[in-house]
Backbone as a ProteinNet text record, in pm:
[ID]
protein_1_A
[PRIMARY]
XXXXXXXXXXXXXXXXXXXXXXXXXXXXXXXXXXXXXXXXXXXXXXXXXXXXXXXXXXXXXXXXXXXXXXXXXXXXXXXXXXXXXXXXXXXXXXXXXXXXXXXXXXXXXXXXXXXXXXXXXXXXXXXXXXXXXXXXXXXXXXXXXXXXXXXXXXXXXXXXXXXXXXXXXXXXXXXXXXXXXXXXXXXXXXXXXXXXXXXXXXXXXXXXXXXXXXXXXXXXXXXXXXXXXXXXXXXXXXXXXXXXXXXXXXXXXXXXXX
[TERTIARY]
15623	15496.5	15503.3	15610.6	15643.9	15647.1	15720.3	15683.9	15558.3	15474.3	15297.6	15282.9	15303.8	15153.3	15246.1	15334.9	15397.1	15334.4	15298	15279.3	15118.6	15049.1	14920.8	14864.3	14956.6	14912.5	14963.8	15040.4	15123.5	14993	14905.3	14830.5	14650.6	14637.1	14574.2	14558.1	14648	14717.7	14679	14741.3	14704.2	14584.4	14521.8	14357.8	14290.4	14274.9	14253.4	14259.1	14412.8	14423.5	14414.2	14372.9	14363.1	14204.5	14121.5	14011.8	13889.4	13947.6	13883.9	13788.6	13795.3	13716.5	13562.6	13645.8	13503.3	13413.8	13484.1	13391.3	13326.2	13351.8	13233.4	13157.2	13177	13092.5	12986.2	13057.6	12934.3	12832.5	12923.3	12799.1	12666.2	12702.4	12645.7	12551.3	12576	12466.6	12375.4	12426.6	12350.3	12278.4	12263.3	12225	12112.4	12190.5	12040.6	11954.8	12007.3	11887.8	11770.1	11837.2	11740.7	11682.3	11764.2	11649.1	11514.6	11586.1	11481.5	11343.7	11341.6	11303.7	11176.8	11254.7	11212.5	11103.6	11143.9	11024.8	10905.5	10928.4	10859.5	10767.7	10790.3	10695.8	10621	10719	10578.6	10491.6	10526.8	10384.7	10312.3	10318.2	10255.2	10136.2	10177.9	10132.3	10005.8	10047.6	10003.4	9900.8	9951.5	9828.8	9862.2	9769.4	9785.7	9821	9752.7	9750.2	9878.9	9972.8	10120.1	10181.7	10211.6	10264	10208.9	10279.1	10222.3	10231.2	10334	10331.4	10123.1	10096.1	9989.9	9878.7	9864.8	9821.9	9797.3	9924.6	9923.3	9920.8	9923.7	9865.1	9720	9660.9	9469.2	9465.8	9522.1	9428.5	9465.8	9576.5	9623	9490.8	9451.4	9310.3	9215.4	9181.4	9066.9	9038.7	9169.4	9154.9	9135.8	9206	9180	9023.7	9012.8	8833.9	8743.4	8761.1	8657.9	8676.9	8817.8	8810.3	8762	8826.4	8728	8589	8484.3	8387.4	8312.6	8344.5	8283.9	8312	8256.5	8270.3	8322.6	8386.9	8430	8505.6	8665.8	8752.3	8873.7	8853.7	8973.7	9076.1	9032	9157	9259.1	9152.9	9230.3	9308.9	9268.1	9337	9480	9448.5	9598.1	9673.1	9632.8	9723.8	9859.1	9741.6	9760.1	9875.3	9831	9961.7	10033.2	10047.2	10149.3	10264.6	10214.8	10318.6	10372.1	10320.4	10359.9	10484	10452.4	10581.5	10683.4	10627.8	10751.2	10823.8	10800.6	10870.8	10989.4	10938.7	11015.5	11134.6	11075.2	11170.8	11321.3	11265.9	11351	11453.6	11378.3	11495.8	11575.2	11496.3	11609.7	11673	11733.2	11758.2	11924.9	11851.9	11974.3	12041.1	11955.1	12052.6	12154	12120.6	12230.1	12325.5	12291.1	12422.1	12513.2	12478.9	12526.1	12614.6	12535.8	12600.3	12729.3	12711.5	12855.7	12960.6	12940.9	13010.1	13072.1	12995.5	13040.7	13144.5	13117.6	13212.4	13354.1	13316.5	13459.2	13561.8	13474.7	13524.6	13558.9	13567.4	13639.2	13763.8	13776.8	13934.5	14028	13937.6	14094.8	14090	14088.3	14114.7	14275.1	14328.5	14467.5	14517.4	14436.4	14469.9	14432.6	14273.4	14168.5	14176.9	14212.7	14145.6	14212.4	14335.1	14396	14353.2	14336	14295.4	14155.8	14053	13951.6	13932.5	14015	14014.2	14088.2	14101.8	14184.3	14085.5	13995.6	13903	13884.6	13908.8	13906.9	14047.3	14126.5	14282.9	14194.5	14062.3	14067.1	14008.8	14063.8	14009.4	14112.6	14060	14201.6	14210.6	14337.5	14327.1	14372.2	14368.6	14349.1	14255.5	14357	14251	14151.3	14225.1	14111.1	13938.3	13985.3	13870.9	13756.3	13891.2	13769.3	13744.6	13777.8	13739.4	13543.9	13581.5	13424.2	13341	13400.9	13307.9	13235	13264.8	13240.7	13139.5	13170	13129.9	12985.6	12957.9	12869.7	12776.5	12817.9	12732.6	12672.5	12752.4	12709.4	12632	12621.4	12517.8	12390.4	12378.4	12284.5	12169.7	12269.5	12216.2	12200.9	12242.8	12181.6	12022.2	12000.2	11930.1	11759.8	11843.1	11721.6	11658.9	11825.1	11781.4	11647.5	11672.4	11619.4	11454.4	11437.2	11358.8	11258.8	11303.3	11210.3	11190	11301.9	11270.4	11100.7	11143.8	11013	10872.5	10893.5	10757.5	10773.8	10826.1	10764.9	10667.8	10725.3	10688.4	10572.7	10534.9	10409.9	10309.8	10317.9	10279.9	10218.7	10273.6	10271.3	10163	10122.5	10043.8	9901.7	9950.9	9840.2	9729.5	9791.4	9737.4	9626	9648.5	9587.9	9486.6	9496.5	9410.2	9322.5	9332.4	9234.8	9087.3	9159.1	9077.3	8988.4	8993.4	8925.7	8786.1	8648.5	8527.3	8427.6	8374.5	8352.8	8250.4	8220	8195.4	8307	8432.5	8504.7	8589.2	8570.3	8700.7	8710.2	8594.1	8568.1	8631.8	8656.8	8727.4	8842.5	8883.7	9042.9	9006.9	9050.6	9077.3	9184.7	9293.1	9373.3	9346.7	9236.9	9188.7	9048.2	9004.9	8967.1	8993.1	8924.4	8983	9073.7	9049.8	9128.9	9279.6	9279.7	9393.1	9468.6	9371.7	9490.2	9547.3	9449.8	9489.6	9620.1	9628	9781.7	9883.8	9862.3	9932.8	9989.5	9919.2	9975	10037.6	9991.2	10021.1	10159.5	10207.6	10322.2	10418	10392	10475	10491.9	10361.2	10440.3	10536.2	10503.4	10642.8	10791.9	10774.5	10933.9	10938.2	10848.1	10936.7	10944.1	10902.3	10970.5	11049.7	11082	11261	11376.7	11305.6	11390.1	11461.5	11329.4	11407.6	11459.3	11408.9	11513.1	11611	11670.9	11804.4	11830	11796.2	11878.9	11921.3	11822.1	11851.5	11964.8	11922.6	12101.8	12183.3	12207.8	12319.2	12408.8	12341.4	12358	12463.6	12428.2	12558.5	12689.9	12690.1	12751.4	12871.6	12816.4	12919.3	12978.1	12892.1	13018.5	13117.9	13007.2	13191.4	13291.7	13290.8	13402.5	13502.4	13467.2	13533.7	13567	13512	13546.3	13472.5	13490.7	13400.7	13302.9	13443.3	13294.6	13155.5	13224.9	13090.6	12986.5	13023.6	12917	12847.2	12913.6	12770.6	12702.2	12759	12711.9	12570.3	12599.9	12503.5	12383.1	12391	12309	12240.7	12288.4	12204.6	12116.6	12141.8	12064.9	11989.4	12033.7	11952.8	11789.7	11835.8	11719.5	11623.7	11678.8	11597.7	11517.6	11569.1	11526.5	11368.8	11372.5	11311.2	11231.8	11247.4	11112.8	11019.4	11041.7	10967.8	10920.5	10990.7	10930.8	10848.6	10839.8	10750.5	10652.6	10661.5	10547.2	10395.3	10282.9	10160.2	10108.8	10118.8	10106.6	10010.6	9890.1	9747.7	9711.7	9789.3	9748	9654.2	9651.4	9546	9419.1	9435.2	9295.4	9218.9	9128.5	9039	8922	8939.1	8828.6	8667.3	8550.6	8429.7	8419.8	8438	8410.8	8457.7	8357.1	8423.5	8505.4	8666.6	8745.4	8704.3	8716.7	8713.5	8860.3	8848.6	8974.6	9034.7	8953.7	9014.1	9139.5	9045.3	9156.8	9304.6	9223.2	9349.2	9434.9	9417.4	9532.3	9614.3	9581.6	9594.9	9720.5	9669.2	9779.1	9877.1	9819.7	9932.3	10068.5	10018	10118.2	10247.3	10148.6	10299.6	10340.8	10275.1	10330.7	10504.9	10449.4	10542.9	10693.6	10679.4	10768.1	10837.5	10812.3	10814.5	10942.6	11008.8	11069.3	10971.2
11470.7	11399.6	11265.5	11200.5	11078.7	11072.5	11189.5	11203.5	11291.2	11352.8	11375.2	11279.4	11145.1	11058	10941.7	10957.9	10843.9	10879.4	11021.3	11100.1	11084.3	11095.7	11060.3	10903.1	10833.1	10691.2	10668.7	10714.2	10717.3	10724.4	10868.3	10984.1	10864.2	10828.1	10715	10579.5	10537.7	10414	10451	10545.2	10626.6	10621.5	10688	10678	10555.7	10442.5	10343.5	10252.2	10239.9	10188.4	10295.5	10377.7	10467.3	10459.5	10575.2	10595.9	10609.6	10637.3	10736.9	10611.9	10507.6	10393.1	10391	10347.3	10326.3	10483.1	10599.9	10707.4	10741.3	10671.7	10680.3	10555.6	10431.9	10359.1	10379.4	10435.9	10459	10616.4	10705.9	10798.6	10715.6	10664.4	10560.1	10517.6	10418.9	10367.4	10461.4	10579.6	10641.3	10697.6	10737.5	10814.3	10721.6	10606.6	10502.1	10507	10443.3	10387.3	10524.2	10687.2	10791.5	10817.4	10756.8	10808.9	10657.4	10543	10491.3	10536.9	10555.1	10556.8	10750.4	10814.4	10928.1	10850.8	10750.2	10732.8	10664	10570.7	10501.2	10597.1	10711.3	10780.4	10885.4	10903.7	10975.5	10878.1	10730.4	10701.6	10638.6	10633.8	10587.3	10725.3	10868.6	10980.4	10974.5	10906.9	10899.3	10790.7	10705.4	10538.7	10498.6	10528.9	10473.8	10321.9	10254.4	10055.2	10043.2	10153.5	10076	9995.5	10099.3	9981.1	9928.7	9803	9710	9694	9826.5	9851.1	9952	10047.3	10108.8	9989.8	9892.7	9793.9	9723.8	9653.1	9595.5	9706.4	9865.2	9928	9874.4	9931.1	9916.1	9806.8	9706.5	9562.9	9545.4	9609.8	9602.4	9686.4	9821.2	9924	9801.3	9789.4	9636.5	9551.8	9506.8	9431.1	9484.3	9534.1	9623.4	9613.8	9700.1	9774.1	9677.7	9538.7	9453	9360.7	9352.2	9275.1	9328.5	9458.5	9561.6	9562	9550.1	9565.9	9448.2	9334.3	9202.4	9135.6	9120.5	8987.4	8886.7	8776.1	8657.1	8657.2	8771.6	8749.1	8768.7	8726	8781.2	8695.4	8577.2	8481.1	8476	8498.6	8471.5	8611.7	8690.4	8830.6	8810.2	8778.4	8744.6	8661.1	8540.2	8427.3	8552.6	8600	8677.9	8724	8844.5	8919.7	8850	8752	8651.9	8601.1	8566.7	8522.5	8659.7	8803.4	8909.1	8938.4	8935.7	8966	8906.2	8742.5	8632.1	8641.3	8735.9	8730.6	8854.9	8970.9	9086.4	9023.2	8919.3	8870.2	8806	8677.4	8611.3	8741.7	8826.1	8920.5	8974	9013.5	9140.7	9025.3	8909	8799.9	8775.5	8735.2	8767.9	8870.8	8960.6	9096.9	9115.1	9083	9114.1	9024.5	8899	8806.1	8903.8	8911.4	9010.9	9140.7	9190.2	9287.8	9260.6	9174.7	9116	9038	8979.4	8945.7	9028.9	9168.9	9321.3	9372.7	9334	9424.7	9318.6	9177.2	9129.6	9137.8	9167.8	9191.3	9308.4	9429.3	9515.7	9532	9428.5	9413.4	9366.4	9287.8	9217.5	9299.5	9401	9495.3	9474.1	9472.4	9433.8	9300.7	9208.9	9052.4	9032.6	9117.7	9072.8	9123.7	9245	9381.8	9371.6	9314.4	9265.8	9132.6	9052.8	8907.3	8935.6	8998.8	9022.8	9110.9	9162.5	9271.3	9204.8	9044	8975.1	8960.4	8969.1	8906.2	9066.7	9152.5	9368.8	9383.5	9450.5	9516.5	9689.8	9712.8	9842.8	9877.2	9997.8	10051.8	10054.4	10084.8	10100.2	9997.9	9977.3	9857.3	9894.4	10023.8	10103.9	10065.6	10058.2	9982.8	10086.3	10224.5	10314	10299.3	10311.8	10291.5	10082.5	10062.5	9909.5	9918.8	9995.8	10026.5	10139.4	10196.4	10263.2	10200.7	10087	9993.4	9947.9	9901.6	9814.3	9860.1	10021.1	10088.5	10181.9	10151.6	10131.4	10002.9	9904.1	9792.3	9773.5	9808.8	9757.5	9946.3	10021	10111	10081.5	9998.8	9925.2	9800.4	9768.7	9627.9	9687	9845.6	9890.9	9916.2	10008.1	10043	9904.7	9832.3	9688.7	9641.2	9632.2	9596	9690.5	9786.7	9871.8	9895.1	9903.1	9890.5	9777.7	9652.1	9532.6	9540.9	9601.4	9625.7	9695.6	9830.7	9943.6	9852.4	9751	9655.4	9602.9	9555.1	9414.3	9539.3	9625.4	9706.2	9791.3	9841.9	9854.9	9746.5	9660.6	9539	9452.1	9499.9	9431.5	9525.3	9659.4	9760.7	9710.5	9667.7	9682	9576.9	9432.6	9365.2	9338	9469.9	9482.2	9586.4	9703	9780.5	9728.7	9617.8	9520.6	9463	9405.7	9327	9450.1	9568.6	9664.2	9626.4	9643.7	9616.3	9752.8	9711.4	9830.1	9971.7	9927	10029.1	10122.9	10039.2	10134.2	10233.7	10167.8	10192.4	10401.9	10440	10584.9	10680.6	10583.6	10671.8	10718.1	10716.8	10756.2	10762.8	10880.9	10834.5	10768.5	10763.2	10678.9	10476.6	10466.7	10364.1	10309.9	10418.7	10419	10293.6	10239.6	10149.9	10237.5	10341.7	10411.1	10405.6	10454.7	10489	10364.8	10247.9	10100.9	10056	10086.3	10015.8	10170	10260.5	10348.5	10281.8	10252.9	10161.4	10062.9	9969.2	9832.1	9851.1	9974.1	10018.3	10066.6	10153.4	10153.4	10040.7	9945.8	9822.6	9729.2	9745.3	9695.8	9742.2	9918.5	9996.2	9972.3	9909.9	9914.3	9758.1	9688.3	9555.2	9597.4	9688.3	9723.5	9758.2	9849.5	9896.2	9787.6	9693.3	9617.7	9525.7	9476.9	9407.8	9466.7	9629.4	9647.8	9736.3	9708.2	9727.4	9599.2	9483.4	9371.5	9363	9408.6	9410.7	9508.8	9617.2	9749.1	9694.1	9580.1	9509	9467.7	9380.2	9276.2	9444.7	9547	9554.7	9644.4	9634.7	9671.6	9576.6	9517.5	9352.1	9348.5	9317.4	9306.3	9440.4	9534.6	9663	9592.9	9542.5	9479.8	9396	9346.4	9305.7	9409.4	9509.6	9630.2	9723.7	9819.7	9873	9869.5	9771	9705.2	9611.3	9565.8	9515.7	9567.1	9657	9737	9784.5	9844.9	9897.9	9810.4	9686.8	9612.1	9519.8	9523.9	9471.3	9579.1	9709.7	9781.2	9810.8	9787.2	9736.8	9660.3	9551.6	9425.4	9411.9	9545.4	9546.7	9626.8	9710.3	9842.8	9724.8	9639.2	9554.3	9467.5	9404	9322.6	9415.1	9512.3	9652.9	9657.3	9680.3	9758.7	9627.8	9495.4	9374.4	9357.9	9331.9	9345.8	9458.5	9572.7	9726.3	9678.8	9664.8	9735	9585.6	9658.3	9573.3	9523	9404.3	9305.7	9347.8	9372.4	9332.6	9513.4	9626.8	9755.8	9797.6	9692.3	9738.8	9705.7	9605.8	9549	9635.1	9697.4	9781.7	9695.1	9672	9586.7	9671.2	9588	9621.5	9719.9	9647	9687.4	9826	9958.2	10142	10122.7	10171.5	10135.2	10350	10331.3	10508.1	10556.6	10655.4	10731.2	10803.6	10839.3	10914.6	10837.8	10701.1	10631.1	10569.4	10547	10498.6	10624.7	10725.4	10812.4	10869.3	10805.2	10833.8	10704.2	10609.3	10450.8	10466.5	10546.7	10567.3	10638.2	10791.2	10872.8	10790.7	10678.9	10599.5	10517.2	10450.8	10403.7	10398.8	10522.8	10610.9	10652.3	10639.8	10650	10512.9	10421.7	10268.7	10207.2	10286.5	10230.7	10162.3
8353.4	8346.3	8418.1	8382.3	8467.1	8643.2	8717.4	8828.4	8856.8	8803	8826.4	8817.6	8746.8	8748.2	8834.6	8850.3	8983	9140.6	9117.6	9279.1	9280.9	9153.8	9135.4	9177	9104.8	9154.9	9286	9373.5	9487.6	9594.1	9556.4	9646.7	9608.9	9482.5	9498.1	9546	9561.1	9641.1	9810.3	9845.3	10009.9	10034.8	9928.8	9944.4	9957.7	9857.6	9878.3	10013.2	10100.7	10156.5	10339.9	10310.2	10409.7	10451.7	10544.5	10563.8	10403.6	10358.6	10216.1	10182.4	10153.5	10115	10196.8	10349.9	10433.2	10481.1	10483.1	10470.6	10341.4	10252	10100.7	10102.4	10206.8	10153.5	10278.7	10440.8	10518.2	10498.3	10381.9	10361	10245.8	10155.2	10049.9	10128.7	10267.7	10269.6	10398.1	10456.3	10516.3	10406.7	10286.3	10197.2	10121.4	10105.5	10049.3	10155.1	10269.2	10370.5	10398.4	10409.8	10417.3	10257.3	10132.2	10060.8	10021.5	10126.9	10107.1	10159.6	10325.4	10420.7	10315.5	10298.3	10204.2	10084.5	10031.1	9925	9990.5	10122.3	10152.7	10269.2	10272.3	10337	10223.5	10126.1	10015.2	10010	9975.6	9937.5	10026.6	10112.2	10247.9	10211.2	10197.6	10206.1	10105.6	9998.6	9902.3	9881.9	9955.5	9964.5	10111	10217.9	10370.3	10371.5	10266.9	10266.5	10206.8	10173.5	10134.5	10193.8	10316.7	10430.8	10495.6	10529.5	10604.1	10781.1	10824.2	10950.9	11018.7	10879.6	10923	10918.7	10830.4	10877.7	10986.6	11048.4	11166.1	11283.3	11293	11400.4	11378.8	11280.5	11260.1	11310	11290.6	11334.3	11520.8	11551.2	11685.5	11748.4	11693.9	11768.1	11742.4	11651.5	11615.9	11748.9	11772.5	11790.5	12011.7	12025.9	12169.6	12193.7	12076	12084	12092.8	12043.1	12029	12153.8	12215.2	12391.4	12469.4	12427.7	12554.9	12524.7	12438.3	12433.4	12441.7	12411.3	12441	12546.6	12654.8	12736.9	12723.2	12794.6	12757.6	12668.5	12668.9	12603.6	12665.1	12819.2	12903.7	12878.1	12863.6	12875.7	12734.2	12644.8	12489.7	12478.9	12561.6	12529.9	12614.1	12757.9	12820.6	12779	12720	12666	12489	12432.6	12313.4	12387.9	12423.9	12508.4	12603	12647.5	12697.6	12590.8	12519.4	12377.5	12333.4	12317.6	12288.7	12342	12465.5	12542.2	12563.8	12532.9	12539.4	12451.1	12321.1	12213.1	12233.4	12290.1	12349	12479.3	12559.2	12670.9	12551.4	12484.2	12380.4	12314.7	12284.2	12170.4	12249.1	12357.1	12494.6	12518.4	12594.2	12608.3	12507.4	12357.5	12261.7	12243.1	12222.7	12211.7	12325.5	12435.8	12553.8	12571.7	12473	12434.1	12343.3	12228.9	12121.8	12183.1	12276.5	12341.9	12417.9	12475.8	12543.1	12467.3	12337.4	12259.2	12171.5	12122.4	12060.6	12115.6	12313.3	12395.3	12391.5	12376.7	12369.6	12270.8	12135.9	11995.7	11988.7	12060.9	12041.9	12147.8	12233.4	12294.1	12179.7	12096	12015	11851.9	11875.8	11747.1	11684.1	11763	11696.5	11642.7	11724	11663.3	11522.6	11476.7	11418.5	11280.9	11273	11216.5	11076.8	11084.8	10907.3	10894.5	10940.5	10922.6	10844.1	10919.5	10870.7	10750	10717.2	10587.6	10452.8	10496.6	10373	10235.6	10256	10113.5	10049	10110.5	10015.9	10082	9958.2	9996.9	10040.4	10016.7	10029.1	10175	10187.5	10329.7	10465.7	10563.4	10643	10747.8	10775.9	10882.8	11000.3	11037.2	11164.7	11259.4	11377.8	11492.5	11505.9	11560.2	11557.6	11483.9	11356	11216.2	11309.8	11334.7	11369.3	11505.3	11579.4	11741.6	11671.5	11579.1	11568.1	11529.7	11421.9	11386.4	11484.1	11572.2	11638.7	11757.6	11786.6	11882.2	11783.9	11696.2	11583.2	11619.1	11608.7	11604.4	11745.4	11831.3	11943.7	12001.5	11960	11964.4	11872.3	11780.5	11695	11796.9	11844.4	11929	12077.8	12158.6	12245.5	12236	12111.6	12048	12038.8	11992.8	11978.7	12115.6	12187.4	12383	12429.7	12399.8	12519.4	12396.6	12311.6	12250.7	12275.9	12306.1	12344.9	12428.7	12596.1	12655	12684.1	12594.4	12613.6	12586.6	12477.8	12397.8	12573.8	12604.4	12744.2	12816.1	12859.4	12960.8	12913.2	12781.9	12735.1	12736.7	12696.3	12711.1	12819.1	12931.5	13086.3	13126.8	13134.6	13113.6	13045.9	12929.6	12859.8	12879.3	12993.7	12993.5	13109.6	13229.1	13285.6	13251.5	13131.3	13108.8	13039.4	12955	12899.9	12952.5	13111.5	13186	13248.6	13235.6	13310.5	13288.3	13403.5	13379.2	13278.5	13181	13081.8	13203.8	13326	13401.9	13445.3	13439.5	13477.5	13403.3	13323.2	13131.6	13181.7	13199.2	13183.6	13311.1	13431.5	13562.9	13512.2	13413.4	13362.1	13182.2	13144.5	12980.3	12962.2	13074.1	12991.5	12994	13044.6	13071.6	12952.8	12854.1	12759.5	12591.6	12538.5	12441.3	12381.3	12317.2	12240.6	12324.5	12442.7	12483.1	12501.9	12574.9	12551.4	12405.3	12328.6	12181.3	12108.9	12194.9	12164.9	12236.2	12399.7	12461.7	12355.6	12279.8	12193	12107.9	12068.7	11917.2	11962	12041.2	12090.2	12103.9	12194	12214	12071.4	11994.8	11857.1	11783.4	11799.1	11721.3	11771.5	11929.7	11949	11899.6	11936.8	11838.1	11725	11636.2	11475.3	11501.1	11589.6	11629.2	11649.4	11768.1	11762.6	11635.6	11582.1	11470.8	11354.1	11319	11267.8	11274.4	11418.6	11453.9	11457.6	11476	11427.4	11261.5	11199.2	10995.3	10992	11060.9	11033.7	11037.4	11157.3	11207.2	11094.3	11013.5	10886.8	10835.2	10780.8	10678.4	10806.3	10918.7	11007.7	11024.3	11032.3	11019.7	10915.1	10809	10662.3	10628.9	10722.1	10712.4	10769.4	10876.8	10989.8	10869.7	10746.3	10663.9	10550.5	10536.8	10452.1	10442.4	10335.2	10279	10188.6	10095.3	9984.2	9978.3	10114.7	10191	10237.3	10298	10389.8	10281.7	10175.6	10067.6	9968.1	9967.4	9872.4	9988.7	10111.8	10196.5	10224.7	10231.8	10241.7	10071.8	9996.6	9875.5	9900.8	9971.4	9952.6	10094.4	10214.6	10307.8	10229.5	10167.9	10104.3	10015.7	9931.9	9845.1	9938.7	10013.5	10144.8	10195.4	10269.5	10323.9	10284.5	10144.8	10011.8	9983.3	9985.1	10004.9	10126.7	10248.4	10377.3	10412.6	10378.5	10425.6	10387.4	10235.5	10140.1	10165.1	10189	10179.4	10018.8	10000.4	9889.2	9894.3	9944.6	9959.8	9928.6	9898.1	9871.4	9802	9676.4	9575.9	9598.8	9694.7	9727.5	9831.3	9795.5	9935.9	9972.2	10121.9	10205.7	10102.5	10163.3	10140.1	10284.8	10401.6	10505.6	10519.7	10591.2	10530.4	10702.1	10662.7	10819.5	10876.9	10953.6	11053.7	10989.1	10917.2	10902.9	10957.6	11059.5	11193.1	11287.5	11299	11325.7	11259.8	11113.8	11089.4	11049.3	11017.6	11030.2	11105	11249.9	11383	11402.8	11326.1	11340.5	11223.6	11128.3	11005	11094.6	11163.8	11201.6	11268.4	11368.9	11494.9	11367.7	11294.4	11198.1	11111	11110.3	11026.7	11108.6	11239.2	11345	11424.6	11343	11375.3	11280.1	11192.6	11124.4	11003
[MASK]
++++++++++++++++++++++++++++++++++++++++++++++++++++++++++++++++++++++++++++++++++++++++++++++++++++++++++++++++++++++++++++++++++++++++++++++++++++++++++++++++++++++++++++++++++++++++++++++++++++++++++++++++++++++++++++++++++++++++++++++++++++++++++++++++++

């Protein structure tokens, strides 16, 4: 009995300080983050005004439909979408700092990789195991780049389909309000991408210090999430009756926006 439970605590000990740690804490938080992402689309299903992304599509069509249709709103509309995009230039901008700093942090895997694992004895301190980390994060922060990217370049589009003269809106459907205000509605969904592939980031990093990190941060990424998604203002229904055609049309990209 004495050598079973010496070989037991032996074969536990291995585990601990081996892979076994950080592959239970990165299924954990792949498993929260999809069964968040799972509740927050039942009830989206269930109440369209939950979230606050189907929101800000509707007011993005709103707001298309009413430049294009009124006169004398060229300038406030280009200035609008000028700052839009300046905000997509700024993030692509950082992120491609991030990106080149990811790529330098995974040359020094060997300097780093126990230094950084001093505050958890658990998990492995295999360069390998911190060469994926890393090649993890910085597929996180590709992900955000090219995403703001897609927002500038929808965006740059959209600002000339705006100024179109309402004689002409009709030589093209895709020159139509409807079809510019999908144009916007698009370039807003990849800035939801982008930023949150910057929030994934957050428990990507505290893996780089363990495992018990990484799941104790994706706890507190999901709590974070479920406050940021959800529309405060749900219970309240406007007077004004909105087209449900449309907004179920802004719910769907919605829903594909992160």
């Amino acid at each position: 009995m004495g050598a079973e439970n010496m070989y037991e605590a032996l074969s536990n000990s291995t585990w601990l300080t081996g892979s076994g740690p950080d592959e239970l804490a990165f299924l954990f938080s792949v498993l929260l983050v999809a069964a968040y992402y799972l509740h927050m689309r039942q009830r989206i299903q269930q109440d369209p005004h939950y979230s606050i992304h189907a929101v800000n599509a509707l007011a993005r069509r709103l707001w298309v439909e009413n430049v294009m249709s009124t006169p004398g709103k060229d300038v406030m509309a280009v200035q609008t979408l000028r700052n839009f995009i300046m905000v997509g230039i700024m993030m692509a901008s950082t992120t491609a700092l991030l990106i080149m700093g990811t790529l330098t942090l995974s040359g020094q895997a060997e300097n780093i990789v126990r230094s950084w694992h001093i505050l958890g004895s658990y998990g492995s301190h295999s360069a390998a195991l911190w060469i994926f980390k890393v090649i993890c994060l910085l597929a996180d922060f590709l992900v955000a780049f090219f995403a703001y990217v897609m927002s500038m370049r929808l965006a740059t589009h959209v600002v000339f389909m705006l100024n179109v003269p309402r004689q002409g809106q009709g030589a093209h459907p895709g020159l139509s309000p409807e079809s510019v205000a999908q144009r916007l509605i698009q370039a807003g969904n990849m800035v939801a991408i982008g930023m949150r592939a910057f929030l994934f980031a957050v428990p990507i990093v505290f893996w780089l210090f363990g495992p018990l990190f990484l799941a104790l941060a994706s706890v507190g990424l999901v709590f974070f999430l479920y406050h940021l998604d959800r529309n405060e203002a749900a219970d309240s229904r406007s007077s004004t009756p909105v087209r449900e055609d449309a907004h179920e049309h802004d719910l769907g990209h919605a829903l594909g926006s992160f």
